[in-house]
PyMOL Python script that loads the backbone (N, CA, C, O; Angstrom):
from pymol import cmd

cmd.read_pdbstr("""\
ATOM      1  N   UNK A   1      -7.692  18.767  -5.980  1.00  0.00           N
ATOM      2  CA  UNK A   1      -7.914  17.937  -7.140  1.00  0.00           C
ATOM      3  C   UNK A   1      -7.800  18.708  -8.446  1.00  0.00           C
ATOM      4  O   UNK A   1      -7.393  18.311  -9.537  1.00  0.00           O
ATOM      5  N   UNK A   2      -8.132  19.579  -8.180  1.00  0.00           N
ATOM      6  CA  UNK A   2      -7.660  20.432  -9.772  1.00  0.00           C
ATOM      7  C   UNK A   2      -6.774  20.652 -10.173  1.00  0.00           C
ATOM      8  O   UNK A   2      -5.809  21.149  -9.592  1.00  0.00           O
ATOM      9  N   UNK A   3      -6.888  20.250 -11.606  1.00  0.00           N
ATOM     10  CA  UNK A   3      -5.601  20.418 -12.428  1.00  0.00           C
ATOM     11  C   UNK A   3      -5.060  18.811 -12.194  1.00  0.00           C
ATOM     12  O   UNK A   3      -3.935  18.636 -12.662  1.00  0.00           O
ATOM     13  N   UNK A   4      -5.450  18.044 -11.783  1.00  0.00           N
ATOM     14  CA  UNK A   4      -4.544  16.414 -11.428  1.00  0.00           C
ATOM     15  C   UNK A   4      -5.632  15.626 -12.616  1.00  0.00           C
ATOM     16  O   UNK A   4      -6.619  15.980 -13.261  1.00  0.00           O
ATOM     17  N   UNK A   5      -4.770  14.299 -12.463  1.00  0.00           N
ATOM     18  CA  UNK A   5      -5.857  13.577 -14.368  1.00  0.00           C
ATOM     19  C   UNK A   5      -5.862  12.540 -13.027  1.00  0.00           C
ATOM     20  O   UNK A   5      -5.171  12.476 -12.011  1.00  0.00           O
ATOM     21  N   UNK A   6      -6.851  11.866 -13.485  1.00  0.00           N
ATOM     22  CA  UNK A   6      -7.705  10.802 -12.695  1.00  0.00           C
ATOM     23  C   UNK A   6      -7.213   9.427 -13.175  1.00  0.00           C
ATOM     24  O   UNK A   6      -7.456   9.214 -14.363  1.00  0.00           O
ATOM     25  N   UNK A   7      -6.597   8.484 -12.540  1.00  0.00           N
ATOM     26  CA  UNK A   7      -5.859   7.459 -13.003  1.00  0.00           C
ATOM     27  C   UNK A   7      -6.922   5.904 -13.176  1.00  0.00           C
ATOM     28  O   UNK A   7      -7.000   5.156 -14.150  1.00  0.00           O
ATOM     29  N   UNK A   8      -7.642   5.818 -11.827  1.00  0.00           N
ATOM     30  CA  UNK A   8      -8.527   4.807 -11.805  1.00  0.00           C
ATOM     31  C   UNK A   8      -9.198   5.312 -10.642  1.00  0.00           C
ATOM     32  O   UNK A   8      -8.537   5.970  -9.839  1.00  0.00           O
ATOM     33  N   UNK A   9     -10.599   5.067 -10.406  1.00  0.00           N
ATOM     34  CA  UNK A   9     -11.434   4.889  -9.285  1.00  0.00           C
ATOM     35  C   UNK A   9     -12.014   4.138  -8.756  1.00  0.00           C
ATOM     36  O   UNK A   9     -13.182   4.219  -9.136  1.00  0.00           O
ATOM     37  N   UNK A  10     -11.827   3.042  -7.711  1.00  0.00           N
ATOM     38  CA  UNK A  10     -12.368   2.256  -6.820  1.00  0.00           C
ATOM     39  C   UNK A  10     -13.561   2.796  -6.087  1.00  0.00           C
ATOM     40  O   UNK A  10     -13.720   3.763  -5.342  1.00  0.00           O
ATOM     41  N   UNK A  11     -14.529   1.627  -6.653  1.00  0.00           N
ATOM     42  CA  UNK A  11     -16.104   2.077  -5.195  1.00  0.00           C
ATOM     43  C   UNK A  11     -16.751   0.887  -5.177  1.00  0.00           C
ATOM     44  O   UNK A  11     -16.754  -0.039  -5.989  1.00  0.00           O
ATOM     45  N   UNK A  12     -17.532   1.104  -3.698  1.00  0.00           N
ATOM     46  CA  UNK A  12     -18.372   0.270  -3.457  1.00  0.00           C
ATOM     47  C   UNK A  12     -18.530   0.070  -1.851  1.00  0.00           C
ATOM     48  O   UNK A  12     -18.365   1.142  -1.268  1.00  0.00           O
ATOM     49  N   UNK A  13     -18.840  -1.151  -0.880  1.00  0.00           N
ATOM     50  CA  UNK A  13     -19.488  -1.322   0.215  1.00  0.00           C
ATOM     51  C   UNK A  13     -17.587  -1.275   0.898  1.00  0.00           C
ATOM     52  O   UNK A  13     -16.736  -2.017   0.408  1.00  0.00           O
ATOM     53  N   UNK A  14     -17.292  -0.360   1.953  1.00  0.00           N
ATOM     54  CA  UNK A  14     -16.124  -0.517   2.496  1.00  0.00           C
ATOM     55  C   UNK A  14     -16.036  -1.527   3.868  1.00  0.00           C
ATOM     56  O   UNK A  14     -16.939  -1.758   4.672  1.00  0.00           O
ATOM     57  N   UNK A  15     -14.731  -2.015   3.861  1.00  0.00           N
ATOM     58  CA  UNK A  15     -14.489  -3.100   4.771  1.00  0.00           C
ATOM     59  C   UNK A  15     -15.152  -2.755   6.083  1.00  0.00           C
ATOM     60  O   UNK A  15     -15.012  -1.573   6.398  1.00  0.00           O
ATOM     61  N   UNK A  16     -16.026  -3.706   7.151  1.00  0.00           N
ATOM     62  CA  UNK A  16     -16.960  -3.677   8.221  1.00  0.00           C
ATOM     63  C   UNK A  16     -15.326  -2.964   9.374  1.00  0.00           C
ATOM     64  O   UNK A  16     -14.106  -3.124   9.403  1.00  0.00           O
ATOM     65  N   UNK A  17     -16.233  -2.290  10.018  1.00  0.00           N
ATOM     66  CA  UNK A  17     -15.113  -1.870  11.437  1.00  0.00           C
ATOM     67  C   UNK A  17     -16.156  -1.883  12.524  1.00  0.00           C
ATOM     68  O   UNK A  17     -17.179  -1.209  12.644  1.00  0.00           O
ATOM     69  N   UNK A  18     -15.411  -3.229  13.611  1.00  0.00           N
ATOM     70  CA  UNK A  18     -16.578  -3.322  14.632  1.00  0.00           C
ATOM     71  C   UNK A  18     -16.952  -2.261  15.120  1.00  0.00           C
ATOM     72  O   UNK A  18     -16.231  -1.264  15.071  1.00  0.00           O
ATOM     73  N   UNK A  19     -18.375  -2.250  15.796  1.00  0.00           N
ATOM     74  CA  UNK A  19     -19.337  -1.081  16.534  1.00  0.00           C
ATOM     75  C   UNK A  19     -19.352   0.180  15.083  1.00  0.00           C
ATOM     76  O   UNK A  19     -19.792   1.330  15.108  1.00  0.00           O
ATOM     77  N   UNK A  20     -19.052  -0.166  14.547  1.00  0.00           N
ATOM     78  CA  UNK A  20     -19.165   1.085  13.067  1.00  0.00           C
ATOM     79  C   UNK A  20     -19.830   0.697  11.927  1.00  0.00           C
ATOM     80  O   UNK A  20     -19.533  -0.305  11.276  1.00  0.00           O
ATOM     81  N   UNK A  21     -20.980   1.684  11.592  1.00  0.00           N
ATOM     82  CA  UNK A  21     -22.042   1.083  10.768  1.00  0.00           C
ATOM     83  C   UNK A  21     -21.424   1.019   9.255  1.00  0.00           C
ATOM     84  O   UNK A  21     -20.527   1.712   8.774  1.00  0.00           O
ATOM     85  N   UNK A  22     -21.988   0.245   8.814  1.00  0.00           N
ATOM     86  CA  UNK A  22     -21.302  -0.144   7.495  1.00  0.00           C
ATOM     87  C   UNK A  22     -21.647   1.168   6.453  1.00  0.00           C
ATOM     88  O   UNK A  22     -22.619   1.876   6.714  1.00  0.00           O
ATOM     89  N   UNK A  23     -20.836   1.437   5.314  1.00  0.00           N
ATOM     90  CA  UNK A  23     -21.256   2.721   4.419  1.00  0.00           C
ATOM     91  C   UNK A  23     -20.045   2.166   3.242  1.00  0.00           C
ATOM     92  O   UNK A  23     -19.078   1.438   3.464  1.00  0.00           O
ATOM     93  N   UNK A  24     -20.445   2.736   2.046  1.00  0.00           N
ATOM     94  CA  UNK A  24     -19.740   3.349   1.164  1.00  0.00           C
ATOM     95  C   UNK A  24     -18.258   3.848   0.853  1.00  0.00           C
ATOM     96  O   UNK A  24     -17.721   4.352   1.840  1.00  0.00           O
ATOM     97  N   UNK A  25     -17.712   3.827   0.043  1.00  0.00           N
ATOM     98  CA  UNK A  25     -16.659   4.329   0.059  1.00  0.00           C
ATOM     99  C   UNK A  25     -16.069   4.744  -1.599  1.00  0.00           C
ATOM    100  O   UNK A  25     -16.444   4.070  -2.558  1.00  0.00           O
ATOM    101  N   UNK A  26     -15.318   5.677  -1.736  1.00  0.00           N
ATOM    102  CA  UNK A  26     -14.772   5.817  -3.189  1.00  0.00           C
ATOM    103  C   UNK A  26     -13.287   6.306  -3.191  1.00  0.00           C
ATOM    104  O   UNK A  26     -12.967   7.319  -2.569  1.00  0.00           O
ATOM    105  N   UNK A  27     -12.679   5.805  -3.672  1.00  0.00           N
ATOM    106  CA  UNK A  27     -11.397   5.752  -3.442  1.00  0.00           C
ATOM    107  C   UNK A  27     -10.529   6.293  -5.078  1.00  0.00           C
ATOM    108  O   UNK A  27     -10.463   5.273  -5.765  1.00  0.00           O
ATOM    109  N   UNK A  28      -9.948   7.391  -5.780  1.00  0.00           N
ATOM    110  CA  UNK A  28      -9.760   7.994  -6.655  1.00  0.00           C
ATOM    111  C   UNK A  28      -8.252   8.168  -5.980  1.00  0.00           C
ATOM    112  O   UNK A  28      -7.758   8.774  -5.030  1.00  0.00           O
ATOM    113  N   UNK A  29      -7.634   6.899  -7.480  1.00  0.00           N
ATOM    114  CA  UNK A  29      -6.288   7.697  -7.543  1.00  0.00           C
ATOM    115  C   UNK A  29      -5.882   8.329  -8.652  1.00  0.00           C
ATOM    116  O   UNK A  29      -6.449   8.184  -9.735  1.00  0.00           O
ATOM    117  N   UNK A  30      -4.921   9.040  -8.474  1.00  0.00           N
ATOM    118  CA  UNK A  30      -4.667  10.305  -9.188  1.00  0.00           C
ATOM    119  C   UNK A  30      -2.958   9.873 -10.068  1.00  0.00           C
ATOM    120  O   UNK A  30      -2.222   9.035  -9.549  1.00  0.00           O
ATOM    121  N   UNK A  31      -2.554  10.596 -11.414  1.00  0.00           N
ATOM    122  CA  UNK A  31      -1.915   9.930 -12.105  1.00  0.00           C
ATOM    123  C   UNK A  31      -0.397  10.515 -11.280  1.00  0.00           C
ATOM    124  O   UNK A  31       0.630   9.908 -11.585  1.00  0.00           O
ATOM    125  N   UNK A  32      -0.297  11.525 -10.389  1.00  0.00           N
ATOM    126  CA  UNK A  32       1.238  11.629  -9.677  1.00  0.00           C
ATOM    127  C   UNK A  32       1.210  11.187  -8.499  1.00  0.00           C
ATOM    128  O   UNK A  32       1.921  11.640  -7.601  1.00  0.00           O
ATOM    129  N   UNK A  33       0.275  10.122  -8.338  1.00  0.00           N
ATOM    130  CA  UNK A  33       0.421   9.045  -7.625  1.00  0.00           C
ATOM    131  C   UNK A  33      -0.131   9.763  -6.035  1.00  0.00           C
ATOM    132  O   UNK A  33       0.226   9.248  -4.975  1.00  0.00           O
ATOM    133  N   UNK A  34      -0.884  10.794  -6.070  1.00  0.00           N
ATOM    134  CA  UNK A  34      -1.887  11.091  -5.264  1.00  0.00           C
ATOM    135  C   UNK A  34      -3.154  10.144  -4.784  1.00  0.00           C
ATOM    136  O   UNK A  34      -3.329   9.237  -5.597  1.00  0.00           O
ATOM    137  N   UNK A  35      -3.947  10.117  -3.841  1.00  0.00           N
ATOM    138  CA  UNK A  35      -5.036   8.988  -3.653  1.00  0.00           C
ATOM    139  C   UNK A  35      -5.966  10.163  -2.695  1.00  0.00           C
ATOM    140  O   UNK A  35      -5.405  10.858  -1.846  1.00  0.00           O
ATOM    141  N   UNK A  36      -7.545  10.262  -2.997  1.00  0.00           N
ATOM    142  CA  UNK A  36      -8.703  10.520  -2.765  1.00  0.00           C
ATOM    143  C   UNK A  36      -9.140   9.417  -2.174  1.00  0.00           C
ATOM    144  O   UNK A  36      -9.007   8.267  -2.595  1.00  0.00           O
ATOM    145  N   UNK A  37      -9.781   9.844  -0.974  1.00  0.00           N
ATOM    146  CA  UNK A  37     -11.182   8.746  -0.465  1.00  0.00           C
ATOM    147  C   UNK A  37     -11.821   9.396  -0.042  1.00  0.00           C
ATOM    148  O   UNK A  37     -11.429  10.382   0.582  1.00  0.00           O
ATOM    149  N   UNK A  38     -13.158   9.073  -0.231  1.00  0.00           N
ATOM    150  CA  UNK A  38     -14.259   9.506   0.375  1.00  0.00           C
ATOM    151  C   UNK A  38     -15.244   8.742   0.186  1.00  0.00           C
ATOM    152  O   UNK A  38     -15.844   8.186  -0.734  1.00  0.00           O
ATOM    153  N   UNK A  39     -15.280   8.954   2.280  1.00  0.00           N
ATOM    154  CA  UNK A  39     -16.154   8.066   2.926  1.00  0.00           C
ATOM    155  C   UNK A  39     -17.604   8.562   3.014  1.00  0.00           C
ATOM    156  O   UNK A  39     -17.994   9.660   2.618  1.00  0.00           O
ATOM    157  N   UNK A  40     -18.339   7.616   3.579  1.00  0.00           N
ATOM    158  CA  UNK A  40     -20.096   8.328   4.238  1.00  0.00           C
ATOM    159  C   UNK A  40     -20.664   8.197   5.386  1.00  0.00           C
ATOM    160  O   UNK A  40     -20.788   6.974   5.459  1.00  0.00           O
ATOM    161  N   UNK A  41     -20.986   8.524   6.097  1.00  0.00           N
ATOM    162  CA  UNK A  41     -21.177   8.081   7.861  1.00  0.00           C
ATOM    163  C   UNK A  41     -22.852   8.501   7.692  1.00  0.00           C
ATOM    164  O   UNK A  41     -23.357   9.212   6.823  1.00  0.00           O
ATOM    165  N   UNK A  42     -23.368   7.953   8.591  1.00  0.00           N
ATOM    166  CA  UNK A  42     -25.072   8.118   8.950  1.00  0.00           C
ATOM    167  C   UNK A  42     -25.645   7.487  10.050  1.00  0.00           C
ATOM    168  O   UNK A  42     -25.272   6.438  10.575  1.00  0.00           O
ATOM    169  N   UNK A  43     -26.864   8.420  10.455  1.00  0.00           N
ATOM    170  CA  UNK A  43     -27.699   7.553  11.467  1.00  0.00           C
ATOM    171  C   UNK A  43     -28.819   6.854  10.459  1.00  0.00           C
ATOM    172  O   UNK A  43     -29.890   6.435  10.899  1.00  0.00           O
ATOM    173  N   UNK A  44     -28.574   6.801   9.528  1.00  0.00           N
ATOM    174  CA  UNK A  44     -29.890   6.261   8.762  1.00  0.00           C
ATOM    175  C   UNK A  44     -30.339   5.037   9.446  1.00  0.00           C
ATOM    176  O   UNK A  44     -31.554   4.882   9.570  1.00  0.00           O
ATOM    177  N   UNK A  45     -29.438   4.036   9.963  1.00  0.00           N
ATOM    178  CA  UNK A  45     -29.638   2.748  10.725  1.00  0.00           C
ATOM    179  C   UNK A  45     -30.644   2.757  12.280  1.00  0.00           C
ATOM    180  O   UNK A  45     -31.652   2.131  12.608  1.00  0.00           O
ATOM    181  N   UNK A  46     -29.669   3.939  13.078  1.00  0.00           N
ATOM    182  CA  UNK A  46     -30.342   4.368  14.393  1.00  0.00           C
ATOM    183  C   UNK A  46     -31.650   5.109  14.024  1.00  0.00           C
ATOM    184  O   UNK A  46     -32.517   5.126  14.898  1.00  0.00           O
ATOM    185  N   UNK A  47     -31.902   5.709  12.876  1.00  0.00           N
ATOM    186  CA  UNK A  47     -33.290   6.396  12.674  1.00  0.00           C
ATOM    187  C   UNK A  47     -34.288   5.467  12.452  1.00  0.00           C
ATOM    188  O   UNK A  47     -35.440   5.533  12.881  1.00  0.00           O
ATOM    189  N   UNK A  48     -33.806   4.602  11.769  1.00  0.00           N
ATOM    190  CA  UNK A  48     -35.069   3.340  11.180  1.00  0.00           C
ATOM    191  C   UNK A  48     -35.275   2.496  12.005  1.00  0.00           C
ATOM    192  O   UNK A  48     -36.356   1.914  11.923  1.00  0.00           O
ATOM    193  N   UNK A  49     -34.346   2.119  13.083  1.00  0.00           N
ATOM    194  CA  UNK A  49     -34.894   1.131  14.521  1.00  0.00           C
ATOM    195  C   UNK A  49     -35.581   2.333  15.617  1.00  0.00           C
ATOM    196  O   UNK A  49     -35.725   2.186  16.830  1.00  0.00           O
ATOM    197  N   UNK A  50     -35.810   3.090  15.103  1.00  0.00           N
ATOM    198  CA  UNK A  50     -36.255   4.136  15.989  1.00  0.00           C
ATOM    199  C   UNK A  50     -37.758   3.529  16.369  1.00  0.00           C
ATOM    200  O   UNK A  50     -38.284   3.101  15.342  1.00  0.00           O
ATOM    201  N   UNK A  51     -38.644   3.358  17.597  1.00  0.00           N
ATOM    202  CA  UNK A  51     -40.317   2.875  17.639  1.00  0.00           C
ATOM    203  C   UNK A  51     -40.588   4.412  17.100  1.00  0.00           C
ATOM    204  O   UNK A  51     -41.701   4.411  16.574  1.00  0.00           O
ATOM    205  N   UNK A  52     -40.053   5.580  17.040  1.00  0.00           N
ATOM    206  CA  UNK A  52     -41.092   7.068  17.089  1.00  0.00           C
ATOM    207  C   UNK A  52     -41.029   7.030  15.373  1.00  0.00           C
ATOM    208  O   UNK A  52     -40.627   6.235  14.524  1.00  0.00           O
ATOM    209  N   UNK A  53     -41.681   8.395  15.391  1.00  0.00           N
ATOM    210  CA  UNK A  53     -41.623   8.734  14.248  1.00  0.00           C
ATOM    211  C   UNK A  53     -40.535   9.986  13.802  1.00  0.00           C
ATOM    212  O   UNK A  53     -40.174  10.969  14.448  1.00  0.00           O
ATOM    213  N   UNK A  54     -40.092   9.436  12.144  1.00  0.00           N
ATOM    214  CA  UNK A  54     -38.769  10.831  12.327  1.00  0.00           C
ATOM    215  C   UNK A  54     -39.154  11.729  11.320  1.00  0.00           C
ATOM    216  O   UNK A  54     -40.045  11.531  10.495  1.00  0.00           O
ATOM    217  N   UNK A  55     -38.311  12.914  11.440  1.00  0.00           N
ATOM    218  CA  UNK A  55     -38.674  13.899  10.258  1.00  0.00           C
ATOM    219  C   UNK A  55     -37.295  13.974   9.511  1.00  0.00           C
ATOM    220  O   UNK A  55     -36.130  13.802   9.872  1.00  0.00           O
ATOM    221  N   UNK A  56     -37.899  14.300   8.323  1.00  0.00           N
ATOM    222  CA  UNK A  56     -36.337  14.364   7.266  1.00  0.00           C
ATOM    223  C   UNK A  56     -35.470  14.985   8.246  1.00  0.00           C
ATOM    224  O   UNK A  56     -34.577  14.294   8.736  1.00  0.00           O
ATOM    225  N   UNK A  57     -35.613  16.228   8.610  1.00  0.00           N
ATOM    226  CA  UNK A  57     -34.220  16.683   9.497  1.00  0.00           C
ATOM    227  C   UNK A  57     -33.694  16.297  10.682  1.00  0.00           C
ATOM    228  O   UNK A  57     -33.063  16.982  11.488  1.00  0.00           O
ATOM    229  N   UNK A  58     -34.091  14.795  10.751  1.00  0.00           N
ATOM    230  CA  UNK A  58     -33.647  13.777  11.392  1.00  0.00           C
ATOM    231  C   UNK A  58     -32.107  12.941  11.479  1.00  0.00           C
ATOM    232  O   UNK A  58     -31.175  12.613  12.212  1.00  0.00           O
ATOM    233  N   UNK A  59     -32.784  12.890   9.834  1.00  0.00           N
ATOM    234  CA  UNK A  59     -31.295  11.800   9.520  1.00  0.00           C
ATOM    235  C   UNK A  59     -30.365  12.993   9.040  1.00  0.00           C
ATOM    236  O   UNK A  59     -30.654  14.128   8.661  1.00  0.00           O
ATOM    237  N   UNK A  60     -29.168  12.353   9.186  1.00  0.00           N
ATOM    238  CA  UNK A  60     -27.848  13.272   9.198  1.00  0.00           C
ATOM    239  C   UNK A  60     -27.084  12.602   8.157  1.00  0.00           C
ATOM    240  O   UNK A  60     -26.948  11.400   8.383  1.00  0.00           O
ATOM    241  N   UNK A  61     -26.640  12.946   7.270  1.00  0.00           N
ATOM    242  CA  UNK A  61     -25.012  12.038   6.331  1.00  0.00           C
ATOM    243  C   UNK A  61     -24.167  13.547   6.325  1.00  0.00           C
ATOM    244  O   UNK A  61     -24.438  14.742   6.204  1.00  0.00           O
ATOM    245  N   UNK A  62     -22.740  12.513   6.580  1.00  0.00           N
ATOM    246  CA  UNK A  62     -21.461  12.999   6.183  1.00  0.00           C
ATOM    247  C   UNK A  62     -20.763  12.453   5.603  1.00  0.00           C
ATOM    248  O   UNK A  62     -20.906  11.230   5.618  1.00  0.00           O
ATOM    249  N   UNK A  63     -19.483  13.112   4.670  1.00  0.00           N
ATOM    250  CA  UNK A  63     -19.009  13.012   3.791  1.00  0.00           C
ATOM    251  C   UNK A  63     -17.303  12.902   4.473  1.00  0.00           C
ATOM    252  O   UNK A  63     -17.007  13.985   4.979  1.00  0.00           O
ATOM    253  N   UNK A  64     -16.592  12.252   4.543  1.00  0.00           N
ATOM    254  CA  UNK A  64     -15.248  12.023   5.158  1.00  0.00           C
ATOM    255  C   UNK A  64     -14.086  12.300   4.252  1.00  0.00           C
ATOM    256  O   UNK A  64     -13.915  11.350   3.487  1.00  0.00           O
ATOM    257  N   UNK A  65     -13.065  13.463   4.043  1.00  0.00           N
ATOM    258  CA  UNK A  65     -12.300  13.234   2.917  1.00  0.00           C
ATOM    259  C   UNK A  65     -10.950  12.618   3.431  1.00  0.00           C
ATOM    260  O   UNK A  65     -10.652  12.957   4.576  1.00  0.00           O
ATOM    261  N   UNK A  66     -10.268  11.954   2.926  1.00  0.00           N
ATOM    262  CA  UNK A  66      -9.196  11.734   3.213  1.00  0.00           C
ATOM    263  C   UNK A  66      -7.929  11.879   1.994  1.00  0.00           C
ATOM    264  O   UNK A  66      -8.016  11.261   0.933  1.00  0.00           O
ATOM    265  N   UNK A  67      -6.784  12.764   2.310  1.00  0.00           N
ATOM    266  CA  UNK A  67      -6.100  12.733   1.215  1.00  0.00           C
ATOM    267  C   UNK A  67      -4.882  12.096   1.568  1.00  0.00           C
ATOM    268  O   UNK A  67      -4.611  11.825   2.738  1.00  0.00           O
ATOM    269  N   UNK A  68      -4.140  11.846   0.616  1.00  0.00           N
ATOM    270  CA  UNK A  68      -3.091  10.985   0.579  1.00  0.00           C
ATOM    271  C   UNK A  68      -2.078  11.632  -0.614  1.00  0.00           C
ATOM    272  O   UNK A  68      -2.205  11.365  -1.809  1.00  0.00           O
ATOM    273  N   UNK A  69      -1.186  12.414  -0.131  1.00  0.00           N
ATOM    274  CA  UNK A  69       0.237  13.221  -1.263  1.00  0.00           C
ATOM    275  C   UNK A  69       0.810  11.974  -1.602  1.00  0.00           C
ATOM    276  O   UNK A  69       0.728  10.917  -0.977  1.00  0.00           O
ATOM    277  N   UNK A  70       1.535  12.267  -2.906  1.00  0.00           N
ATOM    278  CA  UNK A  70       1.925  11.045  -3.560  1.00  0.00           C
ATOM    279  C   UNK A  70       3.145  10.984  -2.977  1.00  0.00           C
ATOM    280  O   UNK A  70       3.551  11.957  -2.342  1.00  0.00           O
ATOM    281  N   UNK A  71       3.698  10.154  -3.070  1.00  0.00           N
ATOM    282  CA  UNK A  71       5.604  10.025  -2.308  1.00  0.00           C
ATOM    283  C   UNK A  71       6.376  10.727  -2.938  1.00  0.00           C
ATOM    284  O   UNK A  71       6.060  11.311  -3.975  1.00  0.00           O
ATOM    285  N   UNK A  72       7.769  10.783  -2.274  1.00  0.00           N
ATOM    286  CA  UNK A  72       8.119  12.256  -3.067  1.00  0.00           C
ATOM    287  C   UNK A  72       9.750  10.954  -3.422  1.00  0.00           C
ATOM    288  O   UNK A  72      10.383  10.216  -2.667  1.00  0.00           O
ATOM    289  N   UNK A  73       9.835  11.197  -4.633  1.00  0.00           N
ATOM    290  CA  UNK A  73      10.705  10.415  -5.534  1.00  0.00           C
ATOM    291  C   UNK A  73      12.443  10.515  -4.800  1.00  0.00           C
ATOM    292  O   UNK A  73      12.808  11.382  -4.006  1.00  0.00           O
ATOM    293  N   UNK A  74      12.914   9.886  -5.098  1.00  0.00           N
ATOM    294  CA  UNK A  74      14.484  10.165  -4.337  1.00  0.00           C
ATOM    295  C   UNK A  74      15.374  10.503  -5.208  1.00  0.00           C
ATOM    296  O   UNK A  74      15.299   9.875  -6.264  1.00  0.00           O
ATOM    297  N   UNK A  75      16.133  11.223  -5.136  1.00  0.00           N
ATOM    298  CA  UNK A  75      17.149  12.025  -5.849  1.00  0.00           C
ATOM    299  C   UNK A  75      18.078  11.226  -6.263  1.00  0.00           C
ATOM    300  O   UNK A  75      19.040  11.669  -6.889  1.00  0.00           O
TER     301      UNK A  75
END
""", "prot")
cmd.dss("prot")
cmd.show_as("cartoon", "prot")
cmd.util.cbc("prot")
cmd.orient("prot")
């Protein structure tokens, strides 16, 4: 990402994928037509139906990057 200018950024609740817990998403495209996403994954859901009791170093989040090179122009 450095050195690239930031064109627009999309966020908010990302589309449901069955058996996959719902999360976040931010989606940054870039002005040479590059695209950023980044996702969030968690047990925060499986921790809170939990009957026990949990400790912070319980719950887990991750961060998903996905990049996307911009197309390469035709001669």
């Amino acid at each position: 990402m450095k050195g690239k200018t930031v064109e627009k950024v999309e966020y908010g609740i990302r589309e449901g994928i069955k058996q996959v817990h719902g999360s976040e998403a931010i989606i940054v495209y870039f002005t040479d037509g590059s695209i950023m996403g980044l996702g969030t994954g968690s047990n925060a859901f499986n921790v809170a139906e939990s009957e026990q009791p949990f400790r912070a170093e319980d719950l887990h989040v991750d961060f998903m990057v996905h990049w996307v090179q911009p197309l390469k122009k035709k001669s």
